[in-house]
C-alpha atoms as a printed R data frame, in Angstrom:
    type eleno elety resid chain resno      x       y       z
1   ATOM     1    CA   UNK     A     1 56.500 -27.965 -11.006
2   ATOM     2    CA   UNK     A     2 59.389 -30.738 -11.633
3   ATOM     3    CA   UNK     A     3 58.031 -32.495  -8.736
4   ATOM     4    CA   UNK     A     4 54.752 -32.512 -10.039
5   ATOM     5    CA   UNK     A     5 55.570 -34.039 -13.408
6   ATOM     6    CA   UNK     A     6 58.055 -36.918 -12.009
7   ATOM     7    CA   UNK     A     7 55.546 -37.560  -9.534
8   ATOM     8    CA   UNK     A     8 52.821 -38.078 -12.554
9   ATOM     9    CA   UNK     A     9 55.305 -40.344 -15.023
10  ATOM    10    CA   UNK     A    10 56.037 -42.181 -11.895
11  ATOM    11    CA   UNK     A    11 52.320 -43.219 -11.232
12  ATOM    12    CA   UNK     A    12 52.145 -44.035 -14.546
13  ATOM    13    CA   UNK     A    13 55.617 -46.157 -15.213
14  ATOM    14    CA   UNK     A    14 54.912 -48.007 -11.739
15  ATOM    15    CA   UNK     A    15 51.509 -49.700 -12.201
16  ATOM    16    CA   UNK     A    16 51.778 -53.655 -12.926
17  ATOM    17    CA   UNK     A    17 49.504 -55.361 -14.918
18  ATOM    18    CA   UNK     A    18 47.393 -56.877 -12.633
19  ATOM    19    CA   UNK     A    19 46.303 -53.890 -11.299
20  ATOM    20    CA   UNK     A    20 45.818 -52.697 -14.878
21  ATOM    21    CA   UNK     A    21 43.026 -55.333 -15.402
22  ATOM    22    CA   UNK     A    22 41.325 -54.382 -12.227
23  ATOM    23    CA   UNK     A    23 41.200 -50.461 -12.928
24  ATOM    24    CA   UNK     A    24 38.058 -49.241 -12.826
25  ATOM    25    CA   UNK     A    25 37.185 -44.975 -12.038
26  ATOM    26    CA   UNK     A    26 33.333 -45.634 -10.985
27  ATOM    27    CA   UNK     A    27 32.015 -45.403  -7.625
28  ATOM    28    CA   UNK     A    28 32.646 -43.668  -4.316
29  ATOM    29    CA   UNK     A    29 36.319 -42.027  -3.257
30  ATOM    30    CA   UNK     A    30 38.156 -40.598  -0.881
31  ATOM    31    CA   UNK     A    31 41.756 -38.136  -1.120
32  ATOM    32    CA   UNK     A    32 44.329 -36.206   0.157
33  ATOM    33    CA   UNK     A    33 45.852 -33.565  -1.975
34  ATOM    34    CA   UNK     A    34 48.906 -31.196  -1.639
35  ATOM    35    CA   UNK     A    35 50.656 -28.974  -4.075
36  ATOM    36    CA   UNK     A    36 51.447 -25.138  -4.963
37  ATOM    37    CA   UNK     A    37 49.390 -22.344  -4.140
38  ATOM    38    CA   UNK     A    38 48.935 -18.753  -6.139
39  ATOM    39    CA   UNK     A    39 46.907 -15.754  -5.216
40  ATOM    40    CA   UNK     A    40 47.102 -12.601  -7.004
41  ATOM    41    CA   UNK     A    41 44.895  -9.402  -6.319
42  ATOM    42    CA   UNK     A    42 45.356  -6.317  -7.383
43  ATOM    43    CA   UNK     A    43 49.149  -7.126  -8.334
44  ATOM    44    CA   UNK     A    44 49.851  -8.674  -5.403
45  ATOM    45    CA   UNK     A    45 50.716 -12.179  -5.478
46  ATOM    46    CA   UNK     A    46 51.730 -14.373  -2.961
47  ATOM    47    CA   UNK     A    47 52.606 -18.299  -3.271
48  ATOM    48    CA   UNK     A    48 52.505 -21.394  -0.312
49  ATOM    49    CA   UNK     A    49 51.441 -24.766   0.361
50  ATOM    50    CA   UNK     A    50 47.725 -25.978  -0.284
51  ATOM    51    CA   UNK     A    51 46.785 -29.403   1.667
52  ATOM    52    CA   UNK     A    52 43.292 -31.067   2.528
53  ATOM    53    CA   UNK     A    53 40.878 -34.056   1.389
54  ATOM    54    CA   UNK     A    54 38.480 -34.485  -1.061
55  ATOM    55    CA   UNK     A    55 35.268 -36.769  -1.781
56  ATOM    56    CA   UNK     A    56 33.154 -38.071  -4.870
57  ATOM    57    CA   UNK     A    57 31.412 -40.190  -6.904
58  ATOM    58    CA   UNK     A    58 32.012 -41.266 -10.286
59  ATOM    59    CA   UNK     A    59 30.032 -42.972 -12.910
60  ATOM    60    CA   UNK     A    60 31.612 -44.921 -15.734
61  ATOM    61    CA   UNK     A    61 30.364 -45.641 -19.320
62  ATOM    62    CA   UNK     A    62 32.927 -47.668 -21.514
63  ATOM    63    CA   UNK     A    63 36.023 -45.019 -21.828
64  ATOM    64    CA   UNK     A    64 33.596 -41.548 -20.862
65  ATOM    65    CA   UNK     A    65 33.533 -41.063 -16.733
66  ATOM    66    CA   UNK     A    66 31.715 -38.456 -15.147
67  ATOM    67    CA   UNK     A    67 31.198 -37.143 -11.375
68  ATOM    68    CA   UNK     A    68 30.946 -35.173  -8.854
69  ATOM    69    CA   UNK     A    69 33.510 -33.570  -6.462
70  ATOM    70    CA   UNK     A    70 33.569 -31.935  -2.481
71  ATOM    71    CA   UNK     A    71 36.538 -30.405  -1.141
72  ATOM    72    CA   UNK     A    72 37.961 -28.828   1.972
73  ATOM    73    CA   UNK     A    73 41.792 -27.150   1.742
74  ATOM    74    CA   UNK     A    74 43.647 -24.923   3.477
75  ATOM    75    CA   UNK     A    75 47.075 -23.055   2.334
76  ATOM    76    CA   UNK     A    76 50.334 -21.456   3.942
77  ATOM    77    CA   UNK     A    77 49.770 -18.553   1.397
78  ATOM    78    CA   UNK     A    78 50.801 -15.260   3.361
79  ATOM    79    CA   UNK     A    79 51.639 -11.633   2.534
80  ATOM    80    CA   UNK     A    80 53.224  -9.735   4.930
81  ATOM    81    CA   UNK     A    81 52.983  -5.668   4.175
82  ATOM    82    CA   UNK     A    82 53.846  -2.489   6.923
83  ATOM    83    CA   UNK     A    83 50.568  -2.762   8.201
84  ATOM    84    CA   UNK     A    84 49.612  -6.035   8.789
85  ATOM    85    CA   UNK     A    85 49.524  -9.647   6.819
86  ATOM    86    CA   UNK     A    86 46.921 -10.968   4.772
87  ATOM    87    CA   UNK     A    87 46.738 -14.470   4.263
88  ATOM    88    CA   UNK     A    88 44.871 -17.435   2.661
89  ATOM    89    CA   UNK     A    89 42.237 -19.673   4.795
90  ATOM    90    CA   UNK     A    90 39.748 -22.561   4.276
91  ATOM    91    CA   UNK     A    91 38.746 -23.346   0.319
92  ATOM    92    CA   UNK     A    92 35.333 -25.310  -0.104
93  ATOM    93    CA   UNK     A    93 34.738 -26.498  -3.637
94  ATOM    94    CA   UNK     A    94 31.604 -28.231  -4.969
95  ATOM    95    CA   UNK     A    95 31.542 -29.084  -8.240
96  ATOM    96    CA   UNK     A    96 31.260 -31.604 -11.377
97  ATOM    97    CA   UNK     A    97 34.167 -33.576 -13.355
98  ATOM    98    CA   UNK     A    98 34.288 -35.109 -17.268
99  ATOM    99    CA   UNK     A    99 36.864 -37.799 -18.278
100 ATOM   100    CA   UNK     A   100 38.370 -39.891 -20.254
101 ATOM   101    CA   UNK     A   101 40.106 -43.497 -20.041
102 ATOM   102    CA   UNK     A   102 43.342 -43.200 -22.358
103 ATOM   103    CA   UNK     A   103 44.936 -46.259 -21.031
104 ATOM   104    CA   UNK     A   104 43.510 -49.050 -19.036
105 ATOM   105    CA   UNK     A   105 43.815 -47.455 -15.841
106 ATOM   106    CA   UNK     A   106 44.909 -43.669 -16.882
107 ATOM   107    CA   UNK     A   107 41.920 -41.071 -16.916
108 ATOM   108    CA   UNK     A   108 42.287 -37.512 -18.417
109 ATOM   109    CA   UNK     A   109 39.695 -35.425 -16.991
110 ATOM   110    CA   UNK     A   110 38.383 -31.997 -16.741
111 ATOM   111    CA   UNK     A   111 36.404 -29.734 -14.060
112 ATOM   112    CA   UNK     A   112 34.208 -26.928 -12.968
113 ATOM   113    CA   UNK     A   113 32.472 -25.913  -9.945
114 ATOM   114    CA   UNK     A   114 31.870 -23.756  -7.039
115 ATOM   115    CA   UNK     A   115 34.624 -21.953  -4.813
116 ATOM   116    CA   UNK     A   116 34.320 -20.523  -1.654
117 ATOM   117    CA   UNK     A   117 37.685 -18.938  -0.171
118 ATOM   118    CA   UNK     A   118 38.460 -17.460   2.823
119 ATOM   119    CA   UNK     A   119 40.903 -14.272   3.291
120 ATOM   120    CA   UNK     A   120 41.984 -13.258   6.166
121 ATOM   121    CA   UNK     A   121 43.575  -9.543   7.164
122 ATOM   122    CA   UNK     A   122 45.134  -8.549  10.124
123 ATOM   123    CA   UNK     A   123 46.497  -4.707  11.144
124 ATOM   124    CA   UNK     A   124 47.665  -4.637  14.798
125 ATOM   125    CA   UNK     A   125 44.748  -6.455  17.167
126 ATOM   126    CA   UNK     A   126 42.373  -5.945  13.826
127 ATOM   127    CA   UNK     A   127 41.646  -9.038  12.409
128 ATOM   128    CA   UNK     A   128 39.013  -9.417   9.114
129 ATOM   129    CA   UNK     A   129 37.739 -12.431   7.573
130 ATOM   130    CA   UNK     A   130 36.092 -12.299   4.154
131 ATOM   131    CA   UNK     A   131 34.396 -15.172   2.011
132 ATOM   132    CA   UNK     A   132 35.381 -14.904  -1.423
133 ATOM   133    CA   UNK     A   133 32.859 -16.858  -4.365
134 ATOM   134    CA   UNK     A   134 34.006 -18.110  -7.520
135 ATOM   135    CA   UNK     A   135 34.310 -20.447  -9.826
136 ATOM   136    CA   UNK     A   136 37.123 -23.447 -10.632
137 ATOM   137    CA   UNK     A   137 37.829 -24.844 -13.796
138 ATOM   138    CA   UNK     A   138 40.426 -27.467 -14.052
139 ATOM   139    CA   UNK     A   139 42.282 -30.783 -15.304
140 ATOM   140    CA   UNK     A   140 44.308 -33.397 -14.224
141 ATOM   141    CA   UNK     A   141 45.512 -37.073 -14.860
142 ATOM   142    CA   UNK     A   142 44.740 -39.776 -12.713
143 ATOM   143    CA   UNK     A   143 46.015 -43.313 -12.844
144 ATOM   144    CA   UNK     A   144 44.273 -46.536 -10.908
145 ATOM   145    CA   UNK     A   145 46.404 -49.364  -8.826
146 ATOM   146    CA   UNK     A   146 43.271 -50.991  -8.112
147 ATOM   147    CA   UNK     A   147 41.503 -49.868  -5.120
148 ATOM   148    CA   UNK     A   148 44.162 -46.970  -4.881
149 ATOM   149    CA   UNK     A   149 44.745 -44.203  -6.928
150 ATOM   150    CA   UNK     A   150 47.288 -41.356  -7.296
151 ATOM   151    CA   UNK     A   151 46.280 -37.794  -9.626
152 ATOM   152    CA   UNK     A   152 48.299 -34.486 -10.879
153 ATOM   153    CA   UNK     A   153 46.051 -32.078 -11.274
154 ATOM   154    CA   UNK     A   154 46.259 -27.788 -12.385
155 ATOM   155    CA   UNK     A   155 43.148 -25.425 -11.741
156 ATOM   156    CA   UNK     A   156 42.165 -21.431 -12.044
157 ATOM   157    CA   UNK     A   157 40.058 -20.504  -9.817
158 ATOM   158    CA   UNK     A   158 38.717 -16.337 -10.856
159 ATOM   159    CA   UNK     A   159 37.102 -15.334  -7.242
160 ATOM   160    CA   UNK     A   160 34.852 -12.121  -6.478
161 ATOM   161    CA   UNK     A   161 37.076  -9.213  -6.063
162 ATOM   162    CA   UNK     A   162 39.398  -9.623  -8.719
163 ATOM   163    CA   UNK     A   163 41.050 -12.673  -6.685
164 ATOM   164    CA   UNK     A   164 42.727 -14.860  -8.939
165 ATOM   165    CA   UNK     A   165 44.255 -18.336  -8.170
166 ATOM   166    CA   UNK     A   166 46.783 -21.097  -9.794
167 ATOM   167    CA   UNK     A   167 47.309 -24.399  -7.908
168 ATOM   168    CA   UNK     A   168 48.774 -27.674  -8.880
169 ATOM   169    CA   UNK     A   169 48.397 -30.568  -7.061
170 ATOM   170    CA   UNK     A   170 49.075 -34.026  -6.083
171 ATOM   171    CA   UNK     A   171 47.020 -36.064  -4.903
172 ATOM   172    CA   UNK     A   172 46.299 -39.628  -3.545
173 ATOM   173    CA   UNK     A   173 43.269 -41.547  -2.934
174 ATOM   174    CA   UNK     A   174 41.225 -45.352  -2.616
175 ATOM   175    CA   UNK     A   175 37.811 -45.837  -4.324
176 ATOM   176    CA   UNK     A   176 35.597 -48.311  -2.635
């Protein structure tokens, strides 16, 4: 979590002031994100690496920004038990996002959407794949250098089947 939080004072302690003026959080964007996984069920929990990309849109309105958010991820999350392992797969999210501009290129934001997770079992040559629904809330901080953009960002996502899960994240992007 140390990483996390240097990584997020550096973003903001390295922007210069021309690409201060130029910060703007509307239109189209793309990212990569990467951070800490958590899945707990039924007192199990198990912890990896989460990585994938993300689209959207945002609209801004003097400070207020609001959008819309896509995502595809996939994790190193694994349990291993004395019959088998169960382990994370592919995470779709869908979903809207709030915000606010604190600073002239810093945006606090929140979110909520869909969640679709994958779970995969395996016992011997037995292999199972379930689709878990759900919903994410969020936050994060985000700070603009220009076209490019870096973001720290927590979320809880509460799955069918008592699945619960923690990530934090960094992330990078570029808004056309």
């Amino acid at each position: 979590m140390r990483i996390f939080a240097a990584t997020a004072l550096a973003l903001m302690a390295s922007a210069t002031p021309a690409l201060a003026q130029d910060a703007t959080f509307q239109g189209p964007r793309i990212e990569a994100v990467g951070g800490w996984d958590n899945v707990k069920s039924d007192g199990v929990s198990a912890s990896g690496f989460v990585y994938g990309g993300a689209a959207g849109y945002d609209l801004q309105r003097g400070n207020l920004v609001v959008g819309v958010d896509g995502e595809i991820t996939g994790t190193t999350t694994k349990k291993t038990f004395d019959l088998g392992t169960v382990k994370g797969g592919r995470d779709f999210y869908a979903g809207a996002r709030i915000g606010y501009v604190v600073a002239p290129a810093t945006l606090l934001y929140g979110k909520v959407g869909y969640d679709n997770s994958r779970v995969i079992a395996r016992s011997g040559q037995l292999r199972d794949a379930e689709n878990l629904d759900g919903v994410r809330v969020g936050g994060g901080i985000e700070h603009s250098f220009g076209h490019y953009y870096g973001k720290v960002e927590y979320r809880y996502t509460n799955a069918s089947q008592d699945v619960i899960r923690h990530q934090v994240l960094a992330g990078v992007g570029y808004r056309f």
